[in-house]
C-alpha positions in Angstrom: 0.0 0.0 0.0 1.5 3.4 -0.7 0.6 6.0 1.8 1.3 9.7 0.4 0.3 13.6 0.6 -2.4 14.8 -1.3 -1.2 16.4 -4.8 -3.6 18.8 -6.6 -3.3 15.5 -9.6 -5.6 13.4 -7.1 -8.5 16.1 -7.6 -10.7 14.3 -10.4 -10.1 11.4 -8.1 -10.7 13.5 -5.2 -14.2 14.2 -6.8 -15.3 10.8 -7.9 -14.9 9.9 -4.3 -17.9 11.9 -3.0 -20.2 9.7 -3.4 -18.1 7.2 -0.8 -17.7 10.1 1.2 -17.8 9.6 5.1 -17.8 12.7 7.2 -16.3 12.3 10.5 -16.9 16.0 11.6 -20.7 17.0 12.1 -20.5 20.4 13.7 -18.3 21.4 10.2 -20.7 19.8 8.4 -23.6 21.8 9.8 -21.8 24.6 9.7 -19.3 24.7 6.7 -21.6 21.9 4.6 -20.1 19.2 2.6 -16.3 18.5 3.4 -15.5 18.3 -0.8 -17.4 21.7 -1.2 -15.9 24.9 -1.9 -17.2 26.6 1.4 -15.1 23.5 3.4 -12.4 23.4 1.1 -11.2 26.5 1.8 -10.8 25.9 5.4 -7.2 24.2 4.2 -6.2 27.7 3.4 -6.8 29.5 7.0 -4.0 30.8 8.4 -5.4 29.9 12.1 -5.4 26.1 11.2 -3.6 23.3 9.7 -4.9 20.4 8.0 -3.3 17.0 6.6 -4.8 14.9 3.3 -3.2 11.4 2.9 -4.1 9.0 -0.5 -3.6 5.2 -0.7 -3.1 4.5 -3.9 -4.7 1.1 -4.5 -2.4 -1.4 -6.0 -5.0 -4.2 -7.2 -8.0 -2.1 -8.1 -6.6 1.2 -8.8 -8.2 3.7 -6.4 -7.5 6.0 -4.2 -8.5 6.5 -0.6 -8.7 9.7 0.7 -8.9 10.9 4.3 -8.1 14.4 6.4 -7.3 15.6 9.8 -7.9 19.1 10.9 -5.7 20.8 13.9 -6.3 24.4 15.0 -3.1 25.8 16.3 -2.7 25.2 19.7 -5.1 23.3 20.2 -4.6 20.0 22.5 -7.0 17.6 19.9 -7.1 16.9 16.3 -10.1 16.3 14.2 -10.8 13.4 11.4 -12.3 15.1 9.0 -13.7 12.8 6.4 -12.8 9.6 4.5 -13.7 8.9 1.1 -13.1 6.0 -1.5 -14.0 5.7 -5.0 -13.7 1.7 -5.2 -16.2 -0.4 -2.7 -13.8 -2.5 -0.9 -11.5 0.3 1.1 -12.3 -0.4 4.9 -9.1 -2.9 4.9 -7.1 0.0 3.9 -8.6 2.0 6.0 -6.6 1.4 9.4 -3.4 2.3 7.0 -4.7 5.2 6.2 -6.3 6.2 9.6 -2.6 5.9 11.5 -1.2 7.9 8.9 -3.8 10.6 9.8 -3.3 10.1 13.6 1.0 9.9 12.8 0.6 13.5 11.2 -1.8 14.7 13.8 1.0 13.7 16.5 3.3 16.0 14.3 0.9 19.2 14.5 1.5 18.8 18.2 -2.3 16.9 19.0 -2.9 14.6 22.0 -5.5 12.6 21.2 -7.7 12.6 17.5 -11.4 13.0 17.4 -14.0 11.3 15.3 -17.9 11.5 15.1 -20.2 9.0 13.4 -22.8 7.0 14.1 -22.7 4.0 15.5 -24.8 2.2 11.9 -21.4 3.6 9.9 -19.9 1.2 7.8 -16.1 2.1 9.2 -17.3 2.0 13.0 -15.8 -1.0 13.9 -12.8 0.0 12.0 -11.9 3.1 14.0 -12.4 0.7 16.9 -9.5 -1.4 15.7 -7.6 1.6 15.1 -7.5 2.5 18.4 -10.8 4.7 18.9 -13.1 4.3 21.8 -16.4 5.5 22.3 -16.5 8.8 25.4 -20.2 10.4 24.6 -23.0 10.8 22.2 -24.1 14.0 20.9 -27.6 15.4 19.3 -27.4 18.2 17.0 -31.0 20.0 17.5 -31.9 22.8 14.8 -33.9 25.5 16.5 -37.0 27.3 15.4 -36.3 30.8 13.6 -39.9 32.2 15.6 -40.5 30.8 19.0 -43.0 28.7 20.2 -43.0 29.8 24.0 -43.1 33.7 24.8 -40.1 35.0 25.6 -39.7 38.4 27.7 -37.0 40.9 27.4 -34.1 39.7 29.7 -30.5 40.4 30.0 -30.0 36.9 31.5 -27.3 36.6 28.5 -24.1 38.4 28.6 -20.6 38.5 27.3 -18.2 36.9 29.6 -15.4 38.1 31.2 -12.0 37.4 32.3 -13.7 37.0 35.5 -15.7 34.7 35.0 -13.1 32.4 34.2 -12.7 30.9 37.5 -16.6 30.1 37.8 -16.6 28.8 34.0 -14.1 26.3 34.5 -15.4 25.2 37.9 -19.0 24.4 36.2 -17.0 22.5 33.7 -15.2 20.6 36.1 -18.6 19.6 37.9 -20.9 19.1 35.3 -18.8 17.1 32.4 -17.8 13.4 32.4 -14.5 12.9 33.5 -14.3 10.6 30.2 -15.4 13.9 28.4 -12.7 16.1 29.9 -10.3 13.4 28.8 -11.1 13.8 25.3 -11.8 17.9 25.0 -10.3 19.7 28.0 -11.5 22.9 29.1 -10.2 25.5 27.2 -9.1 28.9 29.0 -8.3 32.2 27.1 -9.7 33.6 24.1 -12.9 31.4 24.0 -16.2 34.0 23.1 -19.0 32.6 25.9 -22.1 34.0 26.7 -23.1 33.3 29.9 -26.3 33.2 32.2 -26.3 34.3 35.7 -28.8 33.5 38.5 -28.4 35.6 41.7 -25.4 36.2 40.5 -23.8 33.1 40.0 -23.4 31.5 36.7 -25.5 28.5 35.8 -24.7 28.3 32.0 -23.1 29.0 29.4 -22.5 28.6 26.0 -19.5 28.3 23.3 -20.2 28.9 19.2 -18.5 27.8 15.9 -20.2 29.5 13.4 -19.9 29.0 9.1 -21.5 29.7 6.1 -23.9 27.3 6.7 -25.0 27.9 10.0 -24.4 28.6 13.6 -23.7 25.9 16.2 -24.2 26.3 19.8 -22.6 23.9 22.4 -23.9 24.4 25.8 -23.3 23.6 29.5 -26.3 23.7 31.7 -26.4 23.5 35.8 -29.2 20.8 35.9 -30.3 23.5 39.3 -32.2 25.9 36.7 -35.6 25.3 37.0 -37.2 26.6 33.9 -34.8 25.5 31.1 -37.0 26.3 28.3 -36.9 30.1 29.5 -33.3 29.9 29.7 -32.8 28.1 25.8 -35.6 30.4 24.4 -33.8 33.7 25.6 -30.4 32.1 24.1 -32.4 31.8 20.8 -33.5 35.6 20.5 -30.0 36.2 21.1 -29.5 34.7 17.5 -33.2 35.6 16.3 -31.7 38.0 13.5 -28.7 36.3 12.2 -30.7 35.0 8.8 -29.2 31.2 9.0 -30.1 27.9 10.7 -28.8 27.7 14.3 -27.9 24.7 15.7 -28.0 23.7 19.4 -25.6 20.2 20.7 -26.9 17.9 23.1 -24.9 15.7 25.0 -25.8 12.5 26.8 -25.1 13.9 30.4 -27.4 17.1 29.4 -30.1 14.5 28.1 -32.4 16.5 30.5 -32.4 20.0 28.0 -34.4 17.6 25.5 -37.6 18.1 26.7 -36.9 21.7 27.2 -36.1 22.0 23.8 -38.9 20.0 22.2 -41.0 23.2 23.9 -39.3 25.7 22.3 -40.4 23.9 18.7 -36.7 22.4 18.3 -36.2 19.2 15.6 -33.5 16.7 15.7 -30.8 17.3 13.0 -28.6 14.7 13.6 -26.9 12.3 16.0 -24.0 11.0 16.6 -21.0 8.8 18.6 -17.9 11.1 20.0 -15.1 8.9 19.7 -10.9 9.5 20.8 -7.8 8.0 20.1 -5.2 9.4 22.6 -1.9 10.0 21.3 0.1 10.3 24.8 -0.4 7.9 27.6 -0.2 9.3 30.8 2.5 8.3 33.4 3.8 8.9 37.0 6.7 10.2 37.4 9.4 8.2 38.1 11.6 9.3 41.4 15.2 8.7 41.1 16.9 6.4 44.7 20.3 7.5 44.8 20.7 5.3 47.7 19.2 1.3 46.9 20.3 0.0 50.1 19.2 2.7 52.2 15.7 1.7 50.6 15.8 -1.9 51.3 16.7 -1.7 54.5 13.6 0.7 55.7 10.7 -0.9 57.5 7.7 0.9 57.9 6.4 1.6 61.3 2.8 0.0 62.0 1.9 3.0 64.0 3.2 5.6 61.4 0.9 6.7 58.4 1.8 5.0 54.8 2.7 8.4 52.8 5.3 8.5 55.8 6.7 5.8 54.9 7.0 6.3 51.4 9.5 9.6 52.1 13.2 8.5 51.4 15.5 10.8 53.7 18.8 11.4 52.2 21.8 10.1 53.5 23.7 12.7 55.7 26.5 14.0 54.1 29.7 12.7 54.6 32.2 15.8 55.6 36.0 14.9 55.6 
């Protein structure tokens, strides 16, 4: 199998492939539409990101196998971005093709990759013998442009500030899956949030990607706030104006906000497994015993708690 960068010669392949194309990235796709499309195309060209196409060139059928990985500067993840084959009998390639994405992602400076599909894909269980494993399940939920519930004026949601970052992070901390934080940590420092204050603490808030095909809205909700639908139907006037679809996410440990939004006049868009492949494996820190026989030699003392006994003194210097 022969594993390369894409070449601007693979585009008519490139475009016979989009009809065996996978999309792996669902808030871009809501947002940015079809990953072959001009609109997402061009997101290869942004100076704020970096992205990496890899081709397997077939040797018995002759074609290709395309796949991308998207990595915003900085950033601690990677995304796949989409997979695409223009012959029928590709998944066997596919794990080839998937380590070279994650090998590259590793080299933009990543930690772990992310994925999302659902769960009745055909290359599922091949990103599970890759390496991926399943931390979440998401619901993308398109709102109503006019609201079902009235809605009065209320400044309930405002611009965040440096501030607020303690709070923010704390509410992430108690509210997501440790799984989740695993996979997307919190991010601190030039993040846009709105947030939502109740006697003035903060019970929400809410991060945005937005594209030329729509906005999307991802969410954190204190499951304390009594009337939900309130708080989702003011967020939606925020956005009443804007002139394109807006899109809420949904995550398993928010499944509460569902009935809330079915309210409101909300409609299922699409939904999806979250899926990671970590990079790094975390380890302790080794401590370096410059005397073995000191070690060996210690007994701990029944009476004496164990994190005592687990301090190595250092031998008293010897003075001549």
């Amino acid at each position: 199998i022969n594993i390369r960068p894409f070449a601007w010669y693979d585009l008519p392949s490139l475009y016979r492939c989009r009809t065996g194309l996978i999309c792996l990235n669902k808030r871009s796709l809501l947002t940015h539409g079809n990953p072959l499309g001009l609109a997402s195309a061009a997101l290869r060209f942004k100076p704020s990101a970096e992205s990496y196409t890899a081709v397997i060139e077939s040797d018995d059928q002759g074609g290709n196998l395309f796949g991308q990985v998207l990595h915003a500067i900085g950033d601690r993840s990677a995304r796949l971005n989409y997979v695409a084959a223009d012959h029928q009998d590709a998944n066997r390639e596919l794990c080839g093709l998937l380590d070279e994405l994650n090998s590259k992602a590793g080299e933009m400076g990543a930690l772990n990759v992310l994925a999302e599909l659902e769960e009745s894909s055909p290359i599922f269980e091949v990103l599970r013998r890759a390496g991926f494993i399943v931390y979440g399940w998401e619901t993308a939920w398109k709102l109503p442009r006019k609201m079902d519930v009235h809605i009065e004026d209320s400044q309930g949601w405002v611009i965040a500030s440096p501030a607020d970052e303690p709070q923010l992070r704390s509410l992430y901390q108690s509210l997501v899956p440790p799984v989740v934080q695993a996979a997307e940590a919190y991010s601190n420092g030039g993040t846009r949030r709105l947030i939502y204050r109740k006697k003035d603490e903060i019970v929400a808030y809410v991060e945005s990607t937005a594209g030329p095909g729509g906005l999307y809205l991802r969410p954190l909700v204190h499951p304390s706030v009594v009337d939900s639908a309130v708080l989702l139907g003011e967020l939606v006037e925020q956005f009443k104006d804007l002139g394109q679809p807006v899109y809420l996410q949904v995550r398993s440990y928010q499944a509460w906000l569902l009935d809330a939004l079915e309210s409101i006049g909300g409609e299922v868009a699409v939904h999806f497994t979250l899926m990671v492949k970590h990079l790094t494996v975390q380890q302790r820190n080794g401590v370096i015993i410059t005397n073995r026989k000191l070690v060996d030699n210690r007994q701990a003392e029944p009476s004496a708690p164990i994190a005592t006994n687990l301090v190595v003194k250092d031998p008293p210097s010897q003075q001549s």
